[in-house]
N, C-alpha and C positions, 0 to 999 in steps of 0.2 A: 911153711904156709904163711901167704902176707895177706895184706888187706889191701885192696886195693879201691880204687873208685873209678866208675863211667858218668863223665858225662855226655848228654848229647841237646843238642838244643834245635830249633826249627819248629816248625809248627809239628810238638811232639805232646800236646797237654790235647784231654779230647779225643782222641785216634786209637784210646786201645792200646795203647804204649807199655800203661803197667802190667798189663796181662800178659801180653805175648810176649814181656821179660819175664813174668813169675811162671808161664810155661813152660818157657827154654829154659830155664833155672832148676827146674823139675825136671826135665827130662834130662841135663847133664848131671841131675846130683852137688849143685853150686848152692849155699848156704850164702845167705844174704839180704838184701832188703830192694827195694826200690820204690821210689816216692817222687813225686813234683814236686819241683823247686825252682826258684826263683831264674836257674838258669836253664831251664825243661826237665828233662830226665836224670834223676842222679839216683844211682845205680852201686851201693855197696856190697862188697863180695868177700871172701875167704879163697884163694887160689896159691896154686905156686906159677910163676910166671910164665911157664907153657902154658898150661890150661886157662890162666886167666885172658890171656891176648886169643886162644882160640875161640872160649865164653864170647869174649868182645868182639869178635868179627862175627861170631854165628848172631849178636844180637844183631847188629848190624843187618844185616844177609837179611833176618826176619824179621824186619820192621814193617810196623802196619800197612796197609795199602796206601790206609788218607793221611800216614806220615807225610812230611816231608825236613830231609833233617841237611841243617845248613852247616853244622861245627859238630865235631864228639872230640873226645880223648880217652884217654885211659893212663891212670896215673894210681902210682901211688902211697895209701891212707893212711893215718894214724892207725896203731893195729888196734883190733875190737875180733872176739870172735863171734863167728852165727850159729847157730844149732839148727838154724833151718830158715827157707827164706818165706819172708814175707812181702805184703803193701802195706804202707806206713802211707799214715797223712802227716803232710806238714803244714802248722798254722801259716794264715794270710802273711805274706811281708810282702811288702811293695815298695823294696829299697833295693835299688839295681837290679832290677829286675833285666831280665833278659827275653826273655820264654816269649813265644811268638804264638799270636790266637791263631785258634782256628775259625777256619769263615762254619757259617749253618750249608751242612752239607742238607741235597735233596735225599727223598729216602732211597735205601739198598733196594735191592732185587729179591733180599731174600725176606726184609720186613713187607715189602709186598703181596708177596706171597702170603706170608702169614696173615694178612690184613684181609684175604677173603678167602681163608679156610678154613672154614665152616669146625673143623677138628681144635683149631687153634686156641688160646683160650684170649688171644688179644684180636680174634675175629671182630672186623668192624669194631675198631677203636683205635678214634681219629688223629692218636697220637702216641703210637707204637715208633720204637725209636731201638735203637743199640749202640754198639761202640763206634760204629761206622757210619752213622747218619745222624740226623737229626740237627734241633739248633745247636747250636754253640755258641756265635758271636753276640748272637742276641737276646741270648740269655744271662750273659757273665757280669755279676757286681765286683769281682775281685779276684783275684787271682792267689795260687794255682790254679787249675781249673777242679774243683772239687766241690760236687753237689751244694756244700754247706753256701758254700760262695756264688750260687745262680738263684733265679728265678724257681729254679725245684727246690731250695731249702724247707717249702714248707709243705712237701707231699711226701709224708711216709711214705716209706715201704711195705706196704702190707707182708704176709707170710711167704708167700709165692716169689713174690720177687725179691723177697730179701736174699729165697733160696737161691735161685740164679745168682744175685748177684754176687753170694760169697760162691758161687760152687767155680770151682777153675776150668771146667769143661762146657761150661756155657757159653753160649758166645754173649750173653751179657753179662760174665762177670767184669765185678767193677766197673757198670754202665753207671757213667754216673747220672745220667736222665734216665736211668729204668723206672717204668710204672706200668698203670693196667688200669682197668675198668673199675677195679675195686678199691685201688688205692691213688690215682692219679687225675687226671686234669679233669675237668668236667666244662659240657658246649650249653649253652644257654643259647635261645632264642627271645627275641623283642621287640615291640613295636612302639611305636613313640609313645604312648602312653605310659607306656615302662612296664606294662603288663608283660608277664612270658607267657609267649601261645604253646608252650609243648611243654614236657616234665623231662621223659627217658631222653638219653644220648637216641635211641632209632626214631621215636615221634619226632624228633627234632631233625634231623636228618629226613624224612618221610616227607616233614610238612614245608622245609625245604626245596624240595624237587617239585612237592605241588606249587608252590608262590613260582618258582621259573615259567611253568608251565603256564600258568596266569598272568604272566607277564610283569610280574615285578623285580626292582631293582632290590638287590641285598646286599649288605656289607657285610662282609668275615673276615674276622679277623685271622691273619696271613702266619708266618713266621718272622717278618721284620716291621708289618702293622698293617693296617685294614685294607683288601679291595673289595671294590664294586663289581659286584655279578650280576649279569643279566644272560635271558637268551639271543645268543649271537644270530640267531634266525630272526629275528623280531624286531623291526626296522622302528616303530612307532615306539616300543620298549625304548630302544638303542637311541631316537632321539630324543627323546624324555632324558633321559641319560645326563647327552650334551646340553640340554637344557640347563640343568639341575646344576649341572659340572661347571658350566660358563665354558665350554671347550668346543667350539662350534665343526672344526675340522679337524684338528689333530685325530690320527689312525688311533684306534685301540688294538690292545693285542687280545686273542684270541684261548681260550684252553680248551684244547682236546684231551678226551680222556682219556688215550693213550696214544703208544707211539704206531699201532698198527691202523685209527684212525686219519694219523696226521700222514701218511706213507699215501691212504687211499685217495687223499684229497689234495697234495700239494706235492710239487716236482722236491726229490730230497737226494741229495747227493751222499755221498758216504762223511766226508766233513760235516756237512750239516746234521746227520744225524748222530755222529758222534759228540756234537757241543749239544745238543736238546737232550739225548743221555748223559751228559757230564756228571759229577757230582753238584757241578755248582748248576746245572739245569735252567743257564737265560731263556729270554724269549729270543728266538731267531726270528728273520726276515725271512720266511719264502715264498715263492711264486706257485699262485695255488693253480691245478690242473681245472677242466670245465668243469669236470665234475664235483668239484670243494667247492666253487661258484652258487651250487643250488641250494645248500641248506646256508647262505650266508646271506645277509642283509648289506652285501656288499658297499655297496653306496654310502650306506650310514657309517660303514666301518672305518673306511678307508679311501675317502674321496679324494680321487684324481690320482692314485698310490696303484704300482705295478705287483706289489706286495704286502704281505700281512706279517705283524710280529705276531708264532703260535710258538706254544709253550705246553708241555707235558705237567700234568699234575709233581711237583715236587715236595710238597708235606703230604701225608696221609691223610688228611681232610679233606684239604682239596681233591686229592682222589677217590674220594667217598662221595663229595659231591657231583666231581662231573661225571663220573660210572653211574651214579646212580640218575643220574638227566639224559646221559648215553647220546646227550647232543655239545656240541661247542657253546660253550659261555664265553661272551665281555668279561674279560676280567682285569681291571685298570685301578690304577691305584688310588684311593679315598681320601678325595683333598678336593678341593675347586681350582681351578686351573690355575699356578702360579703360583700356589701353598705348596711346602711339602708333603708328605705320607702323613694321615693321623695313625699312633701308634698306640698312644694313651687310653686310657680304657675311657675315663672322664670326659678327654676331648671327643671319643666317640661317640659318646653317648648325647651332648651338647649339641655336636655340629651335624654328625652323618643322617638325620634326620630329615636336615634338609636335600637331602640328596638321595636316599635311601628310603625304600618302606619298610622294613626290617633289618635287625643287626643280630648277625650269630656269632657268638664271643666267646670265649673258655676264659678259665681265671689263673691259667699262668702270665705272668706280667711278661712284658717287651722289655727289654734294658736297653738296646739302642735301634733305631729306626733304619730302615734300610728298603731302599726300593727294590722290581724287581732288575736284572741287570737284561742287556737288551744286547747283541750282535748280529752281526752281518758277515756273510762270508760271499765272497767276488763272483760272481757268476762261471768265468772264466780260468782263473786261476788259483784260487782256492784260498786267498785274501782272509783272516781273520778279523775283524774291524769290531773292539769294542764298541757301541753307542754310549753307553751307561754302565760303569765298573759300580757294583753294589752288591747285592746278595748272591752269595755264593763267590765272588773275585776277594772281596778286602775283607781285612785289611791288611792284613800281612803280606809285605813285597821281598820278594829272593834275586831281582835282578842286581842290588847293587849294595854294597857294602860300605859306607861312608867312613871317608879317612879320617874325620875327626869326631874324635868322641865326646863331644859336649853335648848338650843336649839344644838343640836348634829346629826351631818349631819356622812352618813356613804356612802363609797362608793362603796362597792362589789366588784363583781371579777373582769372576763375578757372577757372571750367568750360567754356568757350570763347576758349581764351586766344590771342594776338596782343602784339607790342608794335610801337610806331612809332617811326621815327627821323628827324628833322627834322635834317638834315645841308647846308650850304653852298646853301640856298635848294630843296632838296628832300623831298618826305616821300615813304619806304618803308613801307608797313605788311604787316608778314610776313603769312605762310599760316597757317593755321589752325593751332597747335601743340599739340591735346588737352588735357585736362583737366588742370589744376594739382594734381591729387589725389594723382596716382600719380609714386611719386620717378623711373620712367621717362619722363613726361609732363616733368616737371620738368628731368632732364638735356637732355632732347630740348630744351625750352626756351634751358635755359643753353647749348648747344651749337649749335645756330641762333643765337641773339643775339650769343653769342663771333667766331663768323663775319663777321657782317655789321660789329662795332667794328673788327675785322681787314682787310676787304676796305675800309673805306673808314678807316682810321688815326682813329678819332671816338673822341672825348673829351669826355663827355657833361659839359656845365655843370649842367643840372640834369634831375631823374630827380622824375617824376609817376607816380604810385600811388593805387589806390582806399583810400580810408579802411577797408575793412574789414580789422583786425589778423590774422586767420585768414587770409587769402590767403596761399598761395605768391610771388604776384607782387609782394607788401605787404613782406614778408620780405626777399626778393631785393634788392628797393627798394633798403630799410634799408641794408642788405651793402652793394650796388655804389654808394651815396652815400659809403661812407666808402673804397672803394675808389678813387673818382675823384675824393675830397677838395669833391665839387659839392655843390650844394643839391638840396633835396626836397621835396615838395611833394603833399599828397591832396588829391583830386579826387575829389565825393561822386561815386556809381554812377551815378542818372540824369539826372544834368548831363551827361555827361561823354554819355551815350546822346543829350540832345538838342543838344549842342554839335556831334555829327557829324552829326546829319542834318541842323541848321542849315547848315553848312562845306558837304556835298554837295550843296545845293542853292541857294547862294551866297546865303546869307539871315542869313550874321552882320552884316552891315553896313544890313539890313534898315531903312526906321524906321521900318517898320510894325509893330504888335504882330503875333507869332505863339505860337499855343498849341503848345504842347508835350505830346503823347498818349506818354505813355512809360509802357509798361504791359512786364513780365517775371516773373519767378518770384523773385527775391527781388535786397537790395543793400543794406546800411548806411545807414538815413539817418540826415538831421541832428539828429534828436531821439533817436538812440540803437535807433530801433525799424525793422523791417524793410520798406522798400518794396519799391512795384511797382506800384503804382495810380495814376497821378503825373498831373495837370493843372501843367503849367509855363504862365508868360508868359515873352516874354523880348521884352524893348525897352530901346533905350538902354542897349545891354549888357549889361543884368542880367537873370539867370533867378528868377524869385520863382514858388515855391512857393503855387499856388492853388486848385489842390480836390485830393484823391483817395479812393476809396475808403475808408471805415469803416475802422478799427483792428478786427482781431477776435485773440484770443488766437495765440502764434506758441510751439509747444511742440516739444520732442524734437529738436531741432535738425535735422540735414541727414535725418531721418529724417521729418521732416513730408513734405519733398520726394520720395520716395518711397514714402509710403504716403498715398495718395489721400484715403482714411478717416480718415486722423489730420486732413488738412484738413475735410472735411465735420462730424468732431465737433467742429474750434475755430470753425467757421461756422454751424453749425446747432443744436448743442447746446441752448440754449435756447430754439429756434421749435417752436412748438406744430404736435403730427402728426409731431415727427420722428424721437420715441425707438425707434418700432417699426423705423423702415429704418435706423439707427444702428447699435442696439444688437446686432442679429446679423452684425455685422460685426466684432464682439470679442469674446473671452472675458470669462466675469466678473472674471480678474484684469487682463488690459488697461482693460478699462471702468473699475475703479475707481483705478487707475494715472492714465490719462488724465484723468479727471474731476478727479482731486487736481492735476495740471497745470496743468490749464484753468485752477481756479480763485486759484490763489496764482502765475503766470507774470506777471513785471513788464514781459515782451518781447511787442510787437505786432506784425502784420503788414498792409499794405494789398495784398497784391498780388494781383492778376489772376490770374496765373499759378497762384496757389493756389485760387482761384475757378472757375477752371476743372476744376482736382482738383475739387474740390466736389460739381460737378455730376456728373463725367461719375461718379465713386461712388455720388451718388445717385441714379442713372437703372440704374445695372449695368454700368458698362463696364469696372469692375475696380479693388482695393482697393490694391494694390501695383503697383507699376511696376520693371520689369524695364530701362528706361531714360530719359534724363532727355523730358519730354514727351509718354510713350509712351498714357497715356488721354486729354491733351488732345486726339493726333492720332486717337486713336478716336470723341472725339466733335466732331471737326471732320467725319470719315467719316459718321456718321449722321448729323448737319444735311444733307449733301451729299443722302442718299439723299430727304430730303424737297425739297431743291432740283431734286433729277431732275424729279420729279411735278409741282411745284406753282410751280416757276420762284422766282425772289428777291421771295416776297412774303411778307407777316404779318399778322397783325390787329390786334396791338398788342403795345407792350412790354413786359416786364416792369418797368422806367423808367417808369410811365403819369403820375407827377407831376412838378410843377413842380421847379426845381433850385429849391434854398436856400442852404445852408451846407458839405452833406454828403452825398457819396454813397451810398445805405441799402442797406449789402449785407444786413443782415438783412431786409427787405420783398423783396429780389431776391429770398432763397431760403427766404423763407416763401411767395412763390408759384409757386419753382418744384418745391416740396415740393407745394402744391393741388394743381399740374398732374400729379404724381406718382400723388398720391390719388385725383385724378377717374377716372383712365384713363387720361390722353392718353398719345397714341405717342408713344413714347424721342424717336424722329427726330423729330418737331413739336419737344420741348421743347430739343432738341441748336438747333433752329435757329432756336427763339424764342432763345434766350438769344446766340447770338453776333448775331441782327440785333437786340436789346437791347442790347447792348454799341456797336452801329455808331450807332445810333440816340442813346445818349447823350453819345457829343461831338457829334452837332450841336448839342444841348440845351445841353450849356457853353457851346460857340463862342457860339453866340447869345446866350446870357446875360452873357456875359463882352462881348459886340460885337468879337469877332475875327472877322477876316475868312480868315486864312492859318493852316493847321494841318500840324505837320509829326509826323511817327511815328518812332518807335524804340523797341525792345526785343526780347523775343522771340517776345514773345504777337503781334509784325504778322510771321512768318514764316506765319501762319495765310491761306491765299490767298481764302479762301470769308469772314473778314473783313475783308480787303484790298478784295475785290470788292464787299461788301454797304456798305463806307463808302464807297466810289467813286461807286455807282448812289444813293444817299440824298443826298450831299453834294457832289457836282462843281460841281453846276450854281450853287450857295450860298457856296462858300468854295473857296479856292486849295488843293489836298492836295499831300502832299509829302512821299515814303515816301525809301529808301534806295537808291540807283541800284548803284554800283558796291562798296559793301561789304554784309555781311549786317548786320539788323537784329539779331541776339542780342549776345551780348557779346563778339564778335570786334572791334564797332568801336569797343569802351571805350577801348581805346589810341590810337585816333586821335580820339576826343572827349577825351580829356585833352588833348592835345596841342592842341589848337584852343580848349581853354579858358585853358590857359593861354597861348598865346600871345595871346589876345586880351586878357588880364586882365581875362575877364569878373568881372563880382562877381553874389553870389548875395542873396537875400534870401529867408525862410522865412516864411512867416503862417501862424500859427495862428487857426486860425477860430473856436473855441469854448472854454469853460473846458471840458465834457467831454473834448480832445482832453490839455488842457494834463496833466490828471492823469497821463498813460503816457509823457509825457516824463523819460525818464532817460537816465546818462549810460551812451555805449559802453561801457565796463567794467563796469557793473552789468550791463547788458544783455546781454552776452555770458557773465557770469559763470552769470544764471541761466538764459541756453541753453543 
């Protein structure tokens, strides 16, 4: 008889791991122990070396469902005999850590159930939970993951649950968030006065459903921090709302109380109802039927949008709440537009006031904040499109293993920010942490990342940042290199975009050429001037810069980005037939402001993203933008309404010539100005021009003789050109979009990280002496944006 040891690691802390080892351990008769440990599951036994390796694959074989396991072994041990097996805790250490979180699963099917049966004793109690659901990530101070170490350390166990949780036939032995009514979390209601209008968990609940009904806004507190609820019927509600919010068009998403509501009111494919049942429970995009249309305040929801983000109750509260309203709720996250999540109980109680009539709170604490996460799946082809990687996706990543084991901290962009952390053979890449804009965005930043160095003792060697100086995340860099005495390192923008889709699609080691489509709304390149149009090669390591879109003037800084117009006159300005749709879109004193811009600006841009302003200005979809993307997504919606009619076809591109040297965005939009002048419908020209854009990377590929094309940015969050490169291009060339991160600038942080561990190197070609003239240096560049 030897002693042996398993380990296993992956996201295996949380999931029910120790149990369904101390059951199989019992039912084989194996004497031994098993405990969480600093490298996930570590697993001591007594065997002789048959029965131990068959132990060791039957645990295997019956790993939890919400396992997931990246590394095990079986090796071994110093000898020790057992008399019988147990679960051992092991104290906190956070020295090499390994062990990978679990995200906050939404609840089971079978806590559902118990949650309104009436026989149950955790009937209606808003926060029934077992080994298989519940929070996780947002409750974790420390690691292993063991109650002592979350937000439950300080709610006994009453008698009842204590029973469960030692008995081995429960399904929540060893839950380590087990509670109840009588020993666990308690819901408070409140109104600015700080008075609470109800006592019990059900009058709070009860007096709830009537404030909906009466048309108030309320804030509850969530699983990763507060939303605002209103009724999604009640338009005068809903713009009080935006009022209150500062968020004047941005879509809210919507919650039904279940999934056989959301089936009755919106077209659902088999994909999409399988991500709305996930564990991780996003909000999807779908296109609701006429009949979803009647009980919705459509207008206020979702103005000018072909779609709605709806979302299934995923905590037990929330399905307490909207069961018991039995109508759709607003439910959008509790911040003012351009702030992150409030998560904090303090800051709730200080700010949501202004925004909120009432707040219903429980007093288990948030440990880290977390929105809710948001997808899209392609009309056509069944496209998965993160928008928003957050609650329920992070933080834990399994697509890629980093070759070097230092500890190397990456910080990402700006307006979609994220960083990553490549720690003892693992990479985390946070949740989505808002805008780098706002110095609340920014704390919420530094206070997430402070955390995560904490919970695993990391001590970053070296710190990767995008080369633009303006960044927040650039700044920060700077700081925490001289704070960790480490090196540093910039990493251009769309390298860094096609270094992760390369890495999630295991095509760095590739030796075959693959092109690089990295199109987004802007990024520092190498020549000083603003991309976003990007043809990449990238073989034998290196990404060389090979076509992209025309340089056209890049003026008024972060204000081009939001006003539509200001892009169509640096793009159109000089094409004949355009000054008449132009020019009444400014005053005489913007006009000649602009003009004098235009012509004396040293700073260019290629990007897409502002191509897209372009058009959708000059067709009418609107001159300023109220949020970031907000007329691209309106003229994704009108291409859509011509794809109802007339299915995924065209007559030709606006691309109609051969590639050369240079993509001609002024011939793009001198004929989509004709097509303006002739007549043609908005919608034709919304969807000539995105199956134009699909249409010409096959043109590159070809030209180029690539066979493998992969996507990144934010312009492929667009699912109607997801779908139209798919159907043009599958059958011709290998495609290769973004699986498990979003394509915007959430995965900058983890393509830094994947660039520089591989020590890719870059190479830039310039194609033409016209190009070389607008080359200048970042600091000029920025001086004269």
């Amino acid at each position: 008889m030897h002693t042996y040891r398993i380990n296993i690691n992956g996201i295996v802390q949380g999931v029910g791991f120790r149990p369904a080892v101390y059951q199989l351990a019992k039912k084989m008769g194996v004497n031994g122990q098993v405990k969480n440990g600093v490298n996930g599951v570590e697993i001591l036994f007594n065997a002789n070396k048959g029965p131990a390796k068959s132990f060791y694959l039957k645990v295997l074989e019956n790993a939890p469902p919400k396992a997931k396991i990246i590394s095990h072994n079986l090796l071994l041990a110093d000898s020790k005999t057992f008399n019988d097996f147990s679960i051992v805790l092991e104290e906190t250490n956070n020295k090499n850590l390994q062990v990978l979180l679990s995200p906050d699963n939404a609840i089971c099917a079978t806590c559902e159930a118990e949650l309104t049966d009436t026989s149950s004793r955790r009937y209606r109690y808003p926060f029934i939970t077992c080994t298989q659901c519940g929070p996780r990530y947002s409750i974790v101070k420390q690691l292993p993951f063991e109650r002592e170490y979350t937000a439950m350390k300080n709610f006994s166990l009453c008698a009842k649950c204590k029973q469960e949780y030692n008995n081995p036939n429960d399904r929540r032995f060893f839950s380590q968030t087990n509670s109840c009514a009588a020993c666990g979390i308690e819901l408070s209601i409140s109104k600015k006065d700080g008075s609470a209008m109800a006592d019990t968990q059900e009058e709070i609940l009860k007096f709830t459903k009537e404030l909906f009904q009466q048309g108030s806004i309320i804030a509850v507190k969530g699983v990763g921090g507060y939303l605002l609820l209103c009724d999604a019927g009640n338009a005068t509600t809903i713009n009080l709302l935006r009022n209150r919010k500062h968020r004047p068009r941005r879509p809210f998403a919507i919650l039904y109380p279940d999934l056989e509501e959301i089936e009755a009111n919106f077209h659902l494919n088999k994909k999409e109802k399988e991500t709305l049942c996930s564990d991780e429970a996003p909000i999807v995009l779908l296109q609701p039927k006429e009949k979803g249309l009647k009980d919705l305040a459509i207008n206020s929801i979702a103005p000018g949008l072909n779609r709605l983000g709806i979302m299934r109750p995923y905590s037990p509260l929330l399905n307490l709440l909207a069961n018991d309203f039995a109508r759709p709720l607003i439910a959008t996250s509790a911040n003012i537009s351009g702030s992150p999540i409030i998560y904090k109980d303090h800051d709730a109680f200080e700010y949501l006031f202004d925004i909120a009539d009432y707040i219903v709170s429980y007093n288990r604490e948030i440990t880290v904040p977390q929105d809710d996460s948001v997808v899209a799946i392609s009309a056509h082809t069944n496209n998965e499109v993160i928008l928003r990687r957050s609650r329920g996706y992070a933080p834990s990543f399994f697509c890629y293993t980093p070759k070097q084991k230092k500890c190397v901290l990456s910080m990402g962009a700006h307006l979609k920010s994220s960083f990553t952390l490549s720690i003892n053979g693992n990479v985390f890449v946070s949740q989505f942490l808002g805008s780098g804009e706002s110095y609340e965005s920014q704390s919420m930043y530094k206070n997430t990342l402070a955390y995560w160095l904490k919970l695993y003792n990391a001590h970053p060697k070296m710190i990767l940042a995008d080369m633009h100086p303006g960044y927040f995340s650039h700044e920060y860099a700077i700081e925490l290199s001289g704070d960790y005495n480490c090196g540093r390192k910039l990493i251009q923008h769309h390298k860094a975009h096609f270094a992760a889709v390369l890495a999630e699609n295991n095509l760095v080691n590739n030796d075959q050429p693959v092109l690089g489509v990295i199109w987004d709304g802007t990024g520092l390149g190498d020549d000083g001037n603003i991309w976003g149009g990007e043809f990449f090669i990238y073989q034998n390591n290196t990404i060389q810069r090979r076509f992209h879109f025309d340089y056209f003037p890049a003026i008024a800084g972060d204000k081009m980005a939001l006003e539509p117009r200001i892009s169509a006159l640096c793009v159109a300005n000089d094409l004949e037939h355009s000054r008449g749709i132009l020019k009444q879109k400014f005053s005489e004193t913007e006009w000649n402001n602009y003009h004098s811009l235009v012509k004396t600006t040293t700073l260019f841009s290629s990007s897409v993203g502002r191509l897209f302003d372009t058009v959708a200005s000059l067709v009418g979809l609107g001159d300023k933008q109220t949020y970031e993307g907000e007329t691209a997504m309106y003229l994704q919606a009108l291409a859509e309404i011509y794809i109802e009619k007339n299915g995924l076809t065209m007559d030709h591109s606006y691309f109609d010539q051969d590639v050369e040297d240079t993509i001609p965005v002024n011939s793009l939009i001198k004929k989509v100005i004709i097509d303006i002048n002739t007549g043609e419908p908005v919608e034709y020209i919304a969807a000539k021009f995105h199956y134009s854009l699909a249409d010409l990377i096959g043109k590159i590929a070809t030209y180029l003789n690539v066979k493998q094309i992969a996507f990144s940015g934010g312009v492929f969050q667009n699912t109607l050109l997801i779908d139209w490169i798919q159907i043009l291009h599958s059958n011709n060339f290998a495609l290769f979009f973004h699986k498990n991160l979003s394509p915007n600038d959430e995965n900058i942080s983890f393509g830094q990280m994947v660039f520089y561990d591989n020590n890719m190197a870059t190479k830039t070609e310039f194609l033409n002496a016209k190009e070389a003239q607008h080359i200048v240096s970042s600091e000029k560049a920025f001086a004269a944006g």
